[in-house]
N, CA, C and O of each residue as an XYZ file, in Angstrom:
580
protein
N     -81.020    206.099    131.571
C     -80.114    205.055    131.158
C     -79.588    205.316    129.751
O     -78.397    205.341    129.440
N     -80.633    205.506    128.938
C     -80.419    206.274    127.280
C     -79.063    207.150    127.236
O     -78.177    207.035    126.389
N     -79.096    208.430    128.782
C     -78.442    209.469    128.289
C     -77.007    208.670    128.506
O     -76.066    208.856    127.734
N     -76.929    207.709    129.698
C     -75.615    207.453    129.686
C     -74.871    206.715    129.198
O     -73.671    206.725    129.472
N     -75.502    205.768    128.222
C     -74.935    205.453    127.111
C     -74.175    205.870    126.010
O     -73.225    205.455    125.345
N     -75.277    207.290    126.068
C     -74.762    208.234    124.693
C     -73.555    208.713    125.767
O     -72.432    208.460    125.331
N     -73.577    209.302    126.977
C     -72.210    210.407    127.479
C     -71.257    209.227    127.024
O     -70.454    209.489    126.128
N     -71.270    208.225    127.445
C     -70.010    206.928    127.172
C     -69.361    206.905    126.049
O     -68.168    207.047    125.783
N     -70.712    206.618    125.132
C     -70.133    206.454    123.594
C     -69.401    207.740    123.554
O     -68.186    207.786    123.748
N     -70.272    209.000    123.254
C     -69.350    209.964    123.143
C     -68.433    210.636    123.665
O     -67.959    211.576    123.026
N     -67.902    210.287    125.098
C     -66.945    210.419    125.727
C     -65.478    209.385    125.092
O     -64.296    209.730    125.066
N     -66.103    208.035    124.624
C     -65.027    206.930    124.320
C     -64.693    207.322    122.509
O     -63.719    206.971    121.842
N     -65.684    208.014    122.156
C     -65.394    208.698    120.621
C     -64.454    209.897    120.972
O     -63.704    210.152    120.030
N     -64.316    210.537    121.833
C     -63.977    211.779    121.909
C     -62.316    211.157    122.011
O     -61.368    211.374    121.256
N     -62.399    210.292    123.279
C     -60.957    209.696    123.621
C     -60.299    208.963    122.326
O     -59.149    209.211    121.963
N     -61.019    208.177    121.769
C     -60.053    207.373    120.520
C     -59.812    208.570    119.104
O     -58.979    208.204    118.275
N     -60.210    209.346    118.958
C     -60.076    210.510    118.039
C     -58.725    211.657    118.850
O     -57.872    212.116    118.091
N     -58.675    211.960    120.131
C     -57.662    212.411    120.429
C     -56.508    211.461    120.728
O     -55.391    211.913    120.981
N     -56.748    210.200    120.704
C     -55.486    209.695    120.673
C     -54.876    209.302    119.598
O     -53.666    209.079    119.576
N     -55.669    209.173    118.567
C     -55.398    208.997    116.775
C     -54.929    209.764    116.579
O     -53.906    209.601    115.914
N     -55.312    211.225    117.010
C     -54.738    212.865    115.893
C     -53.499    212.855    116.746
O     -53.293    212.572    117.926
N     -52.648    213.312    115.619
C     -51.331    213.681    115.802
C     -51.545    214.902    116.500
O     -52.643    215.371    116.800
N     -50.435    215.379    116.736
C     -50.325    217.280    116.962
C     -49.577    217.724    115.911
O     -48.532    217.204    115.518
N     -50.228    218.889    115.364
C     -49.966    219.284    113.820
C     -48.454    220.162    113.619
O     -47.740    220.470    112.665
N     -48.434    220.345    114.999
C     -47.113    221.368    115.311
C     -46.106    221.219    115.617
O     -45.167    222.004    115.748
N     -46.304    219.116    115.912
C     -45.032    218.298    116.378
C     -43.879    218.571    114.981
O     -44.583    218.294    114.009
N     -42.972    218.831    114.633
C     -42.018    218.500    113.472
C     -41.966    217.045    113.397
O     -41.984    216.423    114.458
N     -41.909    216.479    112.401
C     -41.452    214.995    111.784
C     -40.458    215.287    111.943
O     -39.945    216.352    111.598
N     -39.797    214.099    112.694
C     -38.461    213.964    112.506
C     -37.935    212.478    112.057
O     -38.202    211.452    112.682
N     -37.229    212.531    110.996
C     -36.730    211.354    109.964
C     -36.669    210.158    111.349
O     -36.335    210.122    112.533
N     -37.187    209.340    110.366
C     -37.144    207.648    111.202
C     -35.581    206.894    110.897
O     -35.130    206.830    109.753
N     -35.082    206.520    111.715
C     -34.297    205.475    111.206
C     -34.308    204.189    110.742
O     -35.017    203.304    111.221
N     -33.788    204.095    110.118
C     -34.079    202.985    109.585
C     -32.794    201.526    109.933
O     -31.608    201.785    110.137
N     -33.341    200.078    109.936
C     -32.356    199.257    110.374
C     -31.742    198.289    109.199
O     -32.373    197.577    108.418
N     -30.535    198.446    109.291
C     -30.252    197.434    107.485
C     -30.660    195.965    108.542
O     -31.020    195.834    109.712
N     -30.334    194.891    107.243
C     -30.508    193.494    107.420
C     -29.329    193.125    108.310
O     -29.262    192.020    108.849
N     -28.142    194.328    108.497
C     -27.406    193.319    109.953
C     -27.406    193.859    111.354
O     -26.721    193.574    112.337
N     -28.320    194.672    111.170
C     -29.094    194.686    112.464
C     -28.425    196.092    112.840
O     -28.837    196.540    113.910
N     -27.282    197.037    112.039
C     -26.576    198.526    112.656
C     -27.760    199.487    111.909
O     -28.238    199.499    110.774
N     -27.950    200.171    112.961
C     -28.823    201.097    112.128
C     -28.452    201.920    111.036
O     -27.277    201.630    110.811
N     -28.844    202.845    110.186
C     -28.620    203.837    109.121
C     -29.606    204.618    109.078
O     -30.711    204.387    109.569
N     -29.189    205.855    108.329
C     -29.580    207.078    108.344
C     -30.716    206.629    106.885
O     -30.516    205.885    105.924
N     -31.916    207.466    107.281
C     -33.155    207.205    106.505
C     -32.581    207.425    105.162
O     -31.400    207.758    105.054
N     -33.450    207.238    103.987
C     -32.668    207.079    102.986
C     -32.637    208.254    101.829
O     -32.052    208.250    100.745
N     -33.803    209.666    102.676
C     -33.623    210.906    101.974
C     -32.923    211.555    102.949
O     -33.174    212.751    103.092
N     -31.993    210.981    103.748
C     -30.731    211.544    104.387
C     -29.913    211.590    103.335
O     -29.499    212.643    102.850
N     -29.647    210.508    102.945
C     -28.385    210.548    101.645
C     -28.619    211.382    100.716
O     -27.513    211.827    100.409
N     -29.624    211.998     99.901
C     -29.999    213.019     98.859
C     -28.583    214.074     99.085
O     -28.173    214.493     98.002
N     -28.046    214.403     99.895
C     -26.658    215.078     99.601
C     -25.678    214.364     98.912
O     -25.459    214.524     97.712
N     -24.852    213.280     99.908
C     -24.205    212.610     99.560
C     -24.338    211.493     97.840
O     -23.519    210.831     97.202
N     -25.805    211.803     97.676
C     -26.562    210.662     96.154
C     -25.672    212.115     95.039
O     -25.068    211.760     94.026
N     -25.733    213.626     95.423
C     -25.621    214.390     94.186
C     -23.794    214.462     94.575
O     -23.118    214.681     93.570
N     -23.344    214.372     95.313
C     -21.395    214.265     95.351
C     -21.249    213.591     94.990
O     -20.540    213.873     94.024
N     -21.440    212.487     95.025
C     -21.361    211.030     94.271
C     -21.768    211.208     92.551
O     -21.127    210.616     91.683
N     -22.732    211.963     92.298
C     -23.003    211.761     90.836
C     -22.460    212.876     90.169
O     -22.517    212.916     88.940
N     -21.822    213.997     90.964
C     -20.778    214.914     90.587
C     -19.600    214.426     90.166
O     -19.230    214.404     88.992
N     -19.031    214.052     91.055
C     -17.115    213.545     91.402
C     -16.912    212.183     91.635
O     -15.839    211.660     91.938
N     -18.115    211.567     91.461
C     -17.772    209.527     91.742
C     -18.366    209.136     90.687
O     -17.709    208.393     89.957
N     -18.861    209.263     90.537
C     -19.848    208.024     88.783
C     -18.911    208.160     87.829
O     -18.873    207.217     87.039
N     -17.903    209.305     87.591
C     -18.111    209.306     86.500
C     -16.683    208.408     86.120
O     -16.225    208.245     84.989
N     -16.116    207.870     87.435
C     -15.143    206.128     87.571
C     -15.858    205.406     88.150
O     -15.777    204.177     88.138
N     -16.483    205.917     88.609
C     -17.026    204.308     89.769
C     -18.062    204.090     89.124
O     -18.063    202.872     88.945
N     -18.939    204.517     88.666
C     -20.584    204.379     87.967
C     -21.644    204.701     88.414
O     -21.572    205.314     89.479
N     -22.479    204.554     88.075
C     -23.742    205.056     88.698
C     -23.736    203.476     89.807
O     -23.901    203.526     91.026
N     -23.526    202.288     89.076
C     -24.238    201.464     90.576
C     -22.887    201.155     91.393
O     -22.959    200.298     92.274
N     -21.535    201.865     91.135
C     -20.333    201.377     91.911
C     -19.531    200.476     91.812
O     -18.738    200.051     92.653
N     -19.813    199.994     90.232
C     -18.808    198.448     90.331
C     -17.518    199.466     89.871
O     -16.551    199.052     90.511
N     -17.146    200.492     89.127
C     -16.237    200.765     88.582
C     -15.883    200.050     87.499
O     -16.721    199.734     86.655
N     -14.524    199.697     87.399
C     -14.095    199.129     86.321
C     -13.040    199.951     85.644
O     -12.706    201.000     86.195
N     -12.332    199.512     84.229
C     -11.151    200.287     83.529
C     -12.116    201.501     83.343
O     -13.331    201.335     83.446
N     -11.483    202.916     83.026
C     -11.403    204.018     82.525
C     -10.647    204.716     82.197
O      -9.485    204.490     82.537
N     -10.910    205.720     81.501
C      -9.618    206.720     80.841
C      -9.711    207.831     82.112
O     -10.821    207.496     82.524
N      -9.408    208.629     82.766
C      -9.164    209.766     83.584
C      -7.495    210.531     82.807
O      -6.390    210.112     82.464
N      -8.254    211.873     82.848
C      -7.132    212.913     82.554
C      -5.760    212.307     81.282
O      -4.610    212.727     81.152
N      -6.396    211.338     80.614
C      -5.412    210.826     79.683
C      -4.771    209.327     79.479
O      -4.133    208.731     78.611
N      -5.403    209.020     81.004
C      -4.969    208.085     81.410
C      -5.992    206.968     81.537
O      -7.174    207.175     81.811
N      -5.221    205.237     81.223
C      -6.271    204.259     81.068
C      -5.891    203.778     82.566
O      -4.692    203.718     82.838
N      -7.000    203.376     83.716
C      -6.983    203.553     84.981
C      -7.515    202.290     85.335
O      -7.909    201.787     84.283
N      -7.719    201.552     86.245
C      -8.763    200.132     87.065
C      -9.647    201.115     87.874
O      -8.953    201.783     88.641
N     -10.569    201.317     87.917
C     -11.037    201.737     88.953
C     -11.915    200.856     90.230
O     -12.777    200.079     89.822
N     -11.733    200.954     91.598
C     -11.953    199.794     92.510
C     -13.404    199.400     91.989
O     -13.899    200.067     91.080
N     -14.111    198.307     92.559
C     -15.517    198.141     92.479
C     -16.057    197.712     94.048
O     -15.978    196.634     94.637
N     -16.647    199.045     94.475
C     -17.232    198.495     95.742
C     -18.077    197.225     95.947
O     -18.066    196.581     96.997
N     -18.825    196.908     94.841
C     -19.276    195.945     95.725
C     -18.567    194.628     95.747
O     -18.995    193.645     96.352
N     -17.417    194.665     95.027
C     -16.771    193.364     94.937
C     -16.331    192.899     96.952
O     -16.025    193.840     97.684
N     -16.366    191.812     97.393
C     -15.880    191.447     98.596
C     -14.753    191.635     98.909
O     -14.489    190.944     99.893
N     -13.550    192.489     98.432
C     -12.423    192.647     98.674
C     -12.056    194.090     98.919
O     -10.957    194.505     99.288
N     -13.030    194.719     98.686
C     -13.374    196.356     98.620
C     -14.420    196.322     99.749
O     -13.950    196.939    100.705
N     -15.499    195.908     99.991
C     -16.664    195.784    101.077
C     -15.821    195.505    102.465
O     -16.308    195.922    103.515
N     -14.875    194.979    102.478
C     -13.759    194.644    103.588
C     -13.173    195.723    104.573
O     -13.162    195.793    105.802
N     -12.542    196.786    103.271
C     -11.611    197.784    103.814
C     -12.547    198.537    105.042
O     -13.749    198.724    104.856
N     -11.818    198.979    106.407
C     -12.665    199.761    106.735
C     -12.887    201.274    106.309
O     -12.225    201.888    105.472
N     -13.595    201.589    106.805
C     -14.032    203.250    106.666
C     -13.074    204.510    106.365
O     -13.138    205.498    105.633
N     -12.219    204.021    107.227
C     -11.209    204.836    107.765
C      -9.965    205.034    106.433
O      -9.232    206.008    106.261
N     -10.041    203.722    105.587
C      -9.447    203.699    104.502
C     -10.067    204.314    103.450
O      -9.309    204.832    102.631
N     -11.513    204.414    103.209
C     -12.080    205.206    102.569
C     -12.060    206.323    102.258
O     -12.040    206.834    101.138
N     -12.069    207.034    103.876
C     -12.093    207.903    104.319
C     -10.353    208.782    103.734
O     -10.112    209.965    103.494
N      -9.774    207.973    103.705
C      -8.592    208.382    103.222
C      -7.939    208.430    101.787
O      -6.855    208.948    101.517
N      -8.794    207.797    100.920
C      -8.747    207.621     99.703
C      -9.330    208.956     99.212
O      -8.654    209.779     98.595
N     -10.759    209.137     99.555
C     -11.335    210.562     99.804
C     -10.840    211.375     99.982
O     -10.821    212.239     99.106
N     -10.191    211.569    101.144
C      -8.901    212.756    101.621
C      -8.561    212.855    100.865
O      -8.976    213.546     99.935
N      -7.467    212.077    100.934
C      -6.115    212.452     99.855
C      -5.826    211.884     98.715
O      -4.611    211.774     98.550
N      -6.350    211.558     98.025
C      -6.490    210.411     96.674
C      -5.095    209.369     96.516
O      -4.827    208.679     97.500
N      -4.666    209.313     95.917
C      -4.081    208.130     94.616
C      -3.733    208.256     93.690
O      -4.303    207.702     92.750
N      -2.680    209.006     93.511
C      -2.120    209.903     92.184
C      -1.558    208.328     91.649
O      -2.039    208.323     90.516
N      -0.920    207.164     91.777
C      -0.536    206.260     91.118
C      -2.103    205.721     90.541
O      -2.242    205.191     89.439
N      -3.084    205.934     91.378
C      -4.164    205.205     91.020
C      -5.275    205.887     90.337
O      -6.405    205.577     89.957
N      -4.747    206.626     90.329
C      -5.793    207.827     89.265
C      -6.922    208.933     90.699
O      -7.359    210.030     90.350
N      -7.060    208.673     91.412
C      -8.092    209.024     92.352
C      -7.611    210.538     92.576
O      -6.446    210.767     92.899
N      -8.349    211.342     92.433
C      -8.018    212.347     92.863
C      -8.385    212.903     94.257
O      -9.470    212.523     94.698
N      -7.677    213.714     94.995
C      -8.202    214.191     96.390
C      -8.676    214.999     96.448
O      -8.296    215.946     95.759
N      -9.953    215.147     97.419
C     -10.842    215.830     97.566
C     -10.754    216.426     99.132
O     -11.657    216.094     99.901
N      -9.682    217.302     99.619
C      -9.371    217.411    100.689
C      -9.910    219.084    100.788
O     -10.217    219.712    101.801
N      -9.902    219.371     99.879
C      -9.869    221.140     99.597
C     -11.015    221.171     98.940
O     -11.448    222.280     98.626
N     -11.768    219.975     98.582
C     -13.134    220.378     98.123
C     -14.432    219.766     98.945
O     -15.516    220.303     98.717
N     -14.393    218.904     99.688
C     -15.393    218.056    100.537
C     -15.385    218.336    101.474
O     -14.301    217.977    101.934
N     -16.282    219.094    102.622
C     -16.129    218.963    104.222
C     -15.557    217.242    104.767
O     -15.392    216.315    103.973
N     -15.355    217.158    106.109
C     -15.146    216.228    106.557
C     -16.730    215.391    106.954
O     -16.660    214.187    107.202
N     -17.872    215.966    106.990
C     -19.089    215.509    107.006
C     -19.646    215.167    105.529
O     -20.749    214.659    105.327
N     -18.861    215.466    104.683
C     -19.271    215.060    103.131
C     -18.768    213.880    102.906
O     -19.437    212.866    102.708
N     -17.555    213.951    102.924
C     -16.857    212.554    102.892
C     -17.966    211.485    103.679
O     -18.991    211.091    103.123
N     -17.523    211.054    105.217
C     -18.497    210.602    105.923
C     -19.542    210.396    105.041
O     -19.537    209.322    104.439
N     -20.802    211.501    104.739
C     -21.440    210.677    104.448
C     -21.199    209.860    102.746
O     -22.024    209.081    102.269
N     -20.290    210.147    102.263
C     -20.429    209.517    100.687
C     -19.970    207.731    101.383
O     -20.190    206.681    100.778
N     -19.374    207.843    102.633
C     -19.035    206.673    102.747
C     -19.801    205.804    103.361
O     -19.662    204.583    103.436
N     -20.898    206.716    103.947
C     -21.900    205.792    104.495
C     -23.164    205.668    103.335
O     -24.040    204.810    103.438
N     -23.122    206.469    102.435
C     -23.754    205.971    101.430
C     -23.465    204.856    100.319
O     -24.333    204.205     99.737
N     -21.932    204.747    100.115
C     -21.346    203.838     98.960
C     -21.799    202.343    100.102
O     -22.133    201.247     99.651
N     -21.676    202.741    101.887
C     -21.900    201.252    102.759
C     -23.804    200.599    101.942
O     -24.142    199.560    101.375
N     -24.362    201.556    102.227
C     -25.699    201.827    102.122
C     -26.218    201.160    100.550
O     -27.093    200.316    100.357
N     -25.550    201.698     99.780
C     -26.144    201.559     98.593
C     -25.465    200.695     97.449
O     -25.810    200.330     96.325
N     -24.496    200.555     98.135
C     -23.692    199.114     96.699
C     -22.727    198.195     97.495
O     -21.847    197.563     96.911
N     -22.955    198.114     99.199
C     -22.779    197.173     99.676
C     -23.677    196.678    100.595
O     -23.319    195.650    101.168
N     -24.989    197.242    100.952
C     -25.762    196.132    101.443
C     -26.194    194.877    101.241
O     -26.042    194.491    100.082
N     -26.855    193.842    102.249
C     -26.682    192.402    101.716
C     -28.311    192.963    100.760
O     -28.327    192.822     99.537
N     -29.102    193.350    101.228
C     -29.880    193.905    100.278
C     -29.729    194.243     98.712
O     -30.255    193.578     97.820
N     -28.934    195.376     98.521
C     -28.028    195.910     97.440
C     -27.856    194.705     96.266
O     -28.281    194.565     95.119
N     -27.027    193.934     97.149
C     -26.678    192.709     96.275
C     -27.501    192.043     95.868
O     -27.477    191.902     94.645
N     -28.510    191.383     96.565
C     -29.103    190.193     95.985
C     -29.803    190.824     94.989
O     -30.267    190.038     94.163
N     -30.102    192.342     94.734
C     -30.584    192.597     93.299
C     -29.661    193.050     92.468
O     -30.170    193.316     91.379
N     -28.704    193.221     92.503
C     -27.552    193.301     91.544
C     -27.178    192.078     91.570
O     -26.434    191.986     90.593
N     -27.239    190.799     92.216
C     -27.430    189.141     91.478
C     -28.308    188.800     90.501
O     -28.174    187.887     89.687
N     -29.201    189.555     90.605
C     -30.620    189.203     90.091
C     -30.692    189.662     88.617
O     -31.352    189.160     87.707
N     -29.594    191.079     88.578
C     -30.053    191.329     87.569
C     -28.490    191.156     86.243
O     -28.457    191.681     85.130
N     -27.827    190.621     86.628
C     -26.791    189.882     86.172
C     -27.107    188.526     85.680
O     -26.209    187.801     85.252
């Protein structure tokens, strides 16, 4: 009776230890992640490309957190948009996407058609969605205003 206690236990040790261990050889593959309105997004060391284009060729009008604001560019005193304002959070993608393209010579923006893949763009635009217009985003840029 002794022994078959022990085969049990150590049969039911054997089973909860192989179902705990991972397999070491599986690849991780990035989780997605879900914003607060329920569309999913790309994990958030997905963006690590799109975070250094942005701090190349965007901060240095728009800012590091995206409100923008006046600046001088190439000589010139400029508005620059502020994403997270609600009138900018509006436009779709596709307008973005085109501002990107082809810039805004009245508006100072320069185009980045000959320097950005079409998957760069994309993602700077799903990062500017991500990172200075989530409802997230905001309530700590309320907070700290």
């Amino acid at each position: 009776m002794r022994s078959i206690k022990l085969a049990i236990l150590l049969g039911a040790s054997l089973l909860f230890v192989g179902a705990c261990g991972g397999s070491e050889d599986a690849p991780e593959t990035p989780k997605e992640t879900t914003m607060s309105s329920g569309s999913p997004t790309v994990a958030s060391d997905e963006f690590a490309s799109a975070k250094n284009i942005y701090k190349e060729n965007c901060a240095g009008c728009h800012k590091d957190d995206g409100t923008g604001g006046p600046t001088e560019s190439n000589g010139r005193r400029i508005r620059v948009p502020d994403f997270t304002s609600e009138k900018v959070k509006r436009l779709p993608d596709e307008t973005y996407l085109g501002y990107i393209r082809n810039g805004d010579d009245e508006e100072g923006m320069p185009a980045f058609k000959d320097k950005l893949s079409p998957e760069e763009m994309i993602g700077l635009v799903k990062l500017i969605r991500a990172e200075f217009q989530s409802p997230n985003q905001q309530e700590g840029m309320n907070e700290r205003k």
